[in-house]
C-alpha positions as CSV (number, residue, x, y, z in Angstrom):
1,X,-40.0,6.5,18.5
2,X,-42.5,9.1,17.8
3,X,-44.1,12.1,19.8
4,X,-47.5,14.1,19.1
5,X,-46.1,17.6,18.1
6,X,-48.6,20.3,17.1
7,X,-51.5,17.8,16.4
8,X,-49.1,15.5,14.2
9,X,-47.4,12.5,15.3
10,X,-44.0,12.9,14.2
11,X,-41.4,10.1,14.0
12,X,-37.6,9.9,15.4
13,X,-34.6,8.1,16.4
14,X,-32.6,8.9,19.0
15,X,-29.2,7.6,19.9
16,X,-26.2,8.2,22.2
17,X,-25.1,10.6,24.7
18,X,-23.5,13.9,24.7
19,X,-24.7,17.4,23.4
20,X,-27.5,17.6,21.5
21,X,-27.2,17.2,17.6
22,X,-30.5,18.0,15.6
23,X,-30.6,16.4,11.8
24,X,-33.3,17.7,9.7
25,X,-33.6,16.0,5.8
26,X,-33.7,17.2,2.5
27,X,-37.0,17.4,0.8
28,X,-35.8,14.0,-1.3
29,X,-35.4,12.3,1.5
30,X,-36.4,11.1,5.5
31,X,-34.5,10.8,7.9
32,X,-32.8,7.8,7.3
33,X,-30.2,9.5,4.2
34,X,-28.7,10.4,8.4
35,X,-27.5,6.7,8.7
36,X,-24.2,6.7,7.8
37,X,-24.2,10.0,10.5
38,X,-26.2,8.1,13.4
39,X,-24.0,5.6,13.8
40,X,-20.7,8.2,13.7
41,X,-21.9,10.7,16.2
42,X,-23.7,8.8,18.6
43,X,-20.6,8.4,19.7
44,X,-20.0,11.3,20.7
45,X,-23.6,13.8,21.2
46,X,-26.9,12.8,21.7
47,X,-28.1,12.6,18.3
48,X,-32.0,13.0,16.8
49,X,-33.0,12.5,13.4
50,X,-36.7,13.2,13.0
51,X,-38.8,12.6,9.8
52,X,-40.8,15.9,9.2
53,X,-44.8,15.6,9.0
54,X,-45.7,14.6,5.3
55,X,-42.2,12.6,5.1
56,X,-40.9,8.9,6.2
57,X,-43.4,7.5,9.0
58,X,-44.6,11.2,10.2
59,X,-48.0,12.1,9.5
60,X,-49.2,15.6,7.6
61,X,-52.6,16.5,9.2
62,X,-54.8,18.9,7.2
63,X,-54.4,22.6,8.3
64,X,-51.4,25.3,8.3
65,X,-48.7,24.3,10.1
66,X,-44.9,26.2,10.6
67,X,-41.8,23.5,10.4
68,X,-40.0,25.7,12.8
69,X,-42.7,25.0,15.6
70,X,-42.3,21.2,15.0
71,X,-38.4,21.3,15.5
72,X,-39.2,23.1,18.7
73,X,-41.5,20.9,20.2
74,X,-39.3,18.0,19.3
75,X,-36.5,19.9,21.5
76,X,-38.6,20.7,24.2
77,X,-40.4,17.4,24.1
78,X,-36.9,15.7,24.5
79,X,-35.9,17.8,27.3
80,X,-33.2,19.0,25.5
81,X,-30.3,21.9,26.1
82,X,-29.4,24.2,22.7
83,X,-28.4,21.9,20.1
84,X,-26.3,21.7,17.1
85,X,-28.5,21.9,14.0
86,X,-27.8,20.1,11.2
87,X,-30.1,20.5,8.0
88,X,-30.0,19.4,4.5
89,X,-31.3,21.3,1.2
90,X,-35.6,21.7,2.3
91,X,-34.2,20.6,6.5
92,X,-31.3,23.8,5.8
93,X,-33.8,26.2,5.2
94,X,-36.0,24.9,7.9
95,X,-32.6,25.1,10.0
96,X,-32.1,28.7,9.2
97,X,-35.7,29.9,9.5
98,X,-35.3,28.2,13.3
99,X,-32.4,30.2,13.8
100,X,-33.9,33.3,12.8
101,X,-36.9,32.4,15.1
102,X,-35.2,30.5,18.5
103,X,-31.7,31.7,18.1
104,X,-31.0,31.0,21.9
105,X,-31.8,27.2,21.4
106,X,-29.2,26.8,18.7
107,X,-24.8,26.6,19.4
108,X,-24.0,25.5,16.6
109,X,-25.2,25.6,12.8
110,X,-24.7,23.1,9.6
111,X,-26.1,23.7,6.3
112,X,-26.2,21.2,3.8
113,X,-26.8,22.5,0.1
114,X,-29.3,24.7,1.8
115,X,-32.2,26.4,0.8
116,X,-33.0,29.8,1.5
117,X,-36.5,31.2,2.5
118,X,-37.6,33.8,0.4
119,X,-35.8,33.8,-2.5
120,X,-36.6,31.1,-5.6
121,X,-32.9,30.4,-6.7
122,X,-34.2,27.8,-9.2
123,X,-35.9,30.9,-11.5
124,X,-32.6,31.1,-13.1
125,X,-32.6,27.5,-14.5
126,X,-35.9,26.5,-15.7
127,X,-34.2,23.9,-17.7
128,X,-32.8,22.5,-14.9
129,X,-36.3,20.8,-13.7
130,X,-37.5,20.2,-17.5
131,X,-37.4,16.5,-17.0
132,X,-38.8,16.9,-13.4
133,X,-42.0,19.0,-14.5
134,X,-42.6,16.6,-17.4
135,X,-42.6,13.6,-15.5
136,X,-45.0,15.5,-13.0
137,X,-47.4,15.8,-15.5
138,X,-47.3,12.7,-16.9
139,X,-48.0,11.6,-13.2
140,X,-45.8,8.8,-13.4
141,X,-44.0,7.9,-9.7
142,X,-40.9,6.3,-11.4
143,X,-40.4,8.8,-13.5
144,X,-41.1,11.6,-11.2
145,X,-38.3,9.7,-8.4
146,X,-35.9,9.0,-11.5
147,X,-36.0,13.0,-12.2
148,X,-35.4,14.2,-9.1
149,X,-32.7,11.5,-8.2
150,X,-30.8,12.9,-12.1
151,X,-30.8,16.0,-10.8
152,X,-30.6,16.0,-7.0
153,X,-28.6,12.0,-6.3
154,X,-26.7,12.5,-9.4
155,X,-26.2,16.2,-10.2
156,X,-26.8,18.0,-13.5
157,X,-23.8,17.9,-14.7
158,X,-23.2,14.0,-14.2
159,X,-25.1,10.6,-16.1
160,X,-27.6,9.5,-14.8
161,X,-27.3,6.8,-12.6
162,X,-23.7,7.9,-11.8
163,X,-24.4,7.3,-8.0
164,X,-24.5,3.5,-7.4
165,X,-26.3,1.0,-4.9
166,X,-26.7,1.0,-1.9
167,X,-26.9,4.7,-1.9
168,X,-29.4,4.9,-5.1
169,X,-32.1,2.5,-3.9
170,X,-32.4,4.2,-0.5
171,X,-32.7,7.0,-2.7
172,X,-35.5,6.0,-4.4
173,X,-36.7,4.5,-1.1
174,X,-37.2,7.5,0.5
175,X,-38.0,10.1,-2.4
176,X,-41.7,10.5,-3.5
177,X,-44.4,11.3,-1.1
178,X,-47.0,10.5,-3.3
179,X,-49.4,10.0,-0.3
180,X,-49.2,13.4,1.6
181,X,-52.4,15.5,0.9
182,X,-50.1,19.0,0.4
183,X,-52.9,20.9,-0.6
184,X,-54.4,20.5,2.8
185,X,-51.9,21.2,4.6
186,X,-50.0,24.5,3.5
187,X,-46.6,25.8,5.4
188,X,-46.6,29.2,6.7
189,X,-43.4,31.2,6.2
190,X,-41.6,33.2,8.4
191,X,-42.1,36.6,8.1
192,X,-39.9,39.2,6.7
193,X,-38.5,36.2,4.7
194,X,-34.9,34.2,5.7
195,X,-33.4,36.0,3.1
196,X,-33.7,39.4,3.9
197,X,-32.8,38.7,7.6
198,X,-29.6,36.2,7.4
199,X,-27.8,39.2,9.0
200,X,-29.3,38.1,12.3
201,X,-27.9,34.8,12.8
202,X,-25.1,34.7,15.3
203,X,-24.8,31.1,15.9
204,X,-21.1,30.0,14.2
205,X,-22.2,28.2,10.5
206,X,-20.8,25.6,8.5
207,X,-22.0,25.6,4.9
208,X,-21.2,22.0,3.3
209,X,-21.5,22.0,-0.2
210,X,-20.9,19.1,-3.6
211,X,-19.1,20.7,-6.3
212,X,-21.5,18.5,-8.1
213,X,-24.6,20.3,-6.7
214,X,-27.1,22.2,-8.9
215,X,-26.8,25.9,-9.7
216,X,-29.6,27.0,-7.5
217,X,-27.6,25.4,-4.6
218,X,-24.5,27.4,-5.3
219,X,-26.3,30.7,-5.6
220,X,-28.0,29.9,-2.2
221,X,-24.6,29.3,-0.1
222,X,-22.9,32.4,-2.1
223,X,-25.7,34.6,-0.6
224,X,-25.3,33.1,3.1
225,X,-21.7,33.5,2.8
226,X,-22.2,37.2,2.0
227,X,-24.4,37.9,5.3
228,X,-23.7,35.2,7.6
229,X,-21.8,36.7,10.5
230,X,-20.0,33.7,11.6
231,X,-20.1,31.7,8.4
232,X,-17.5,29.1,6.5
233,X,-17.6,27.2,3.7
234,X,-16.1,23.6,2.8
235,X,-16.5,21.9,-0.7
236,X,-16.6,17.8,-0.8
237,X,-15.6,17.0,-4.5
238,X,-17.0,14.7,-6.8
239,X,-20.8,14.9,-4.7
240,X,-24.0,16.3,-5.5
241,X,-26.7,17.6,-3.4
242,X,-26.5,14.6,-0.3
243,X,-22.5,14.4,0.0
244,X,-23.4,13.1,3.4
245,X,-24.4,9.8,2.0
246,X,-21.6,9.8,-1.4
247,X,-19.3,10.5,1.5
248,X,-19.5,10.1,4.6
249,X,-16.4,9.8,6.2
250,X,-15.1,13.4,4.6
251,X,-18.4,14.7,5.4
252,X,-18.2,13.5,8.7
253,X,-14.7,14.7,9.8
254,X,-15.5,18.1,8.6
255,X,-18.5,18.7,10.8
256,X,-17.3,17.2,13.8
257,X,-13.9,19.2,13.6
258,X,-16.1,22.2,13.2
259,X,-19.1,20.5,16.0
260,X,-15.6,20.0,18.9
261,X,-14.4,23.2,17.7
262,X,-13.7,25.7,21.3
């Protein structure tokens, strides 16, 4: 399905009936690393999974645009009631700048190795994206998607290639959006920054986090634990930065426990 939002004609599927549940992707991704979640909670909510202008099959149109607005007009387009937002890593830190900016559209809130608006956790660990940068330069596509999925499919600390098929060729599937003009088409940010406002998100939060994850990750959910008001944390072992995909049946139980929660 798609739907003009904000002058871009963003893609989505929609399934099932219940209360709304609102998936945004990681920045490594589209919408589809949501598959093995479509088919779980349909059964239950009324699940959307949108691919963000620049990603998947949604177009990036040149000018400023603020991903905040687009989740809004996807919820209003859809006629839909607050919703439970679920984000992922770049789709977390979207999810908590929405918070910040619609905070009576939202019940309840997932984060999914988020990022954090405002504050540049990867600083720390330069080495971290060595490989990453140097592939960039070279301007290589397979090297640039075989980078990222070392670091973000994999995790640091594991080999390369650790995470198998069918999970790794979707990976590379979705990763690398080599056609999206980026230049032309900047993202505002909210201002004062996510970081230095966390304190104002009242919605109840789940933070889902690998153990495998990279450092940044882990320095970004030990500052939203420190000034969420409503906040908890649960770990799923032996996964990196999409444990949703390594495993979805522990990912799944934990959020709908938390989602049915009274």
């Amino acid at each position: 399905m798609e739907a003009t939002l904000n002058r871009a004609r963003i893609h989505y599927v929609r399934e099932g009936e219940g209360l709304p549940l609102v998936f945004l992707h990681a920045g490594v991704a589209d919408h589809r690393m949501w598959e093995p979640q479509l088919r779980f909670f349909s059964q239950r909510f009324d699940v959307v999974a949108a691919d963000m202008r620049g990603f998947g099959q949604s177009e990036l149109p040149a000018g400023h645009w603020f991903p905040p607005d687009d989740v809004l007009g996807l919820i209003e387009h859809l006629h839909l009631k607050p919703v439970h937002l679920v984000g992922c890593s770049m789709g977390g830190g979207i999810a908590i700048d929405f918070a910040l900016e619609h905070a009576e559209r939202i019940s309840k809130l997932v984060l999914v190795g988020p990022g954090v608006g405002g504050r540049n956790f990867g600083a720390k660990y330069p080495e971290l994206f060595a490989e990453s940068e140097a592939a960039e330069k070279s301007g290589d596509h397979r090297a640039i998607v075989e980078a990222d999925a070392h670091l973000w499919l994999d995790g640091p600390r594991r080999q390369p290639g650790y995470v198998k098929d069918p999970i790794r060729k979707l990976f590379f599937e979705m990763d690398g959006n080599f056609d999206s003009d980026w230049d032309s088409a900047p993202i505002d940010d909210i201002d004062p920054p996510a970081a230095e406002r966390l304190q104002e998100i009242s919605a109840p939060t789940l933070i889902v986090v690998g153990d495998e994850d990279a450092p940044p990750i882990f320095d970004a959910v030990d500052l939203l634990m420190e000034n969420l008001q409503h906040a908890r944390k649960a770990v799923i072992r032996d996964a990196a930065h999409l444990p949703n995909l390594e495993h979805p049946d522990e990912f799944n139980r934990i959020v709908v426990e938390f989602l049915l929660e009274g």
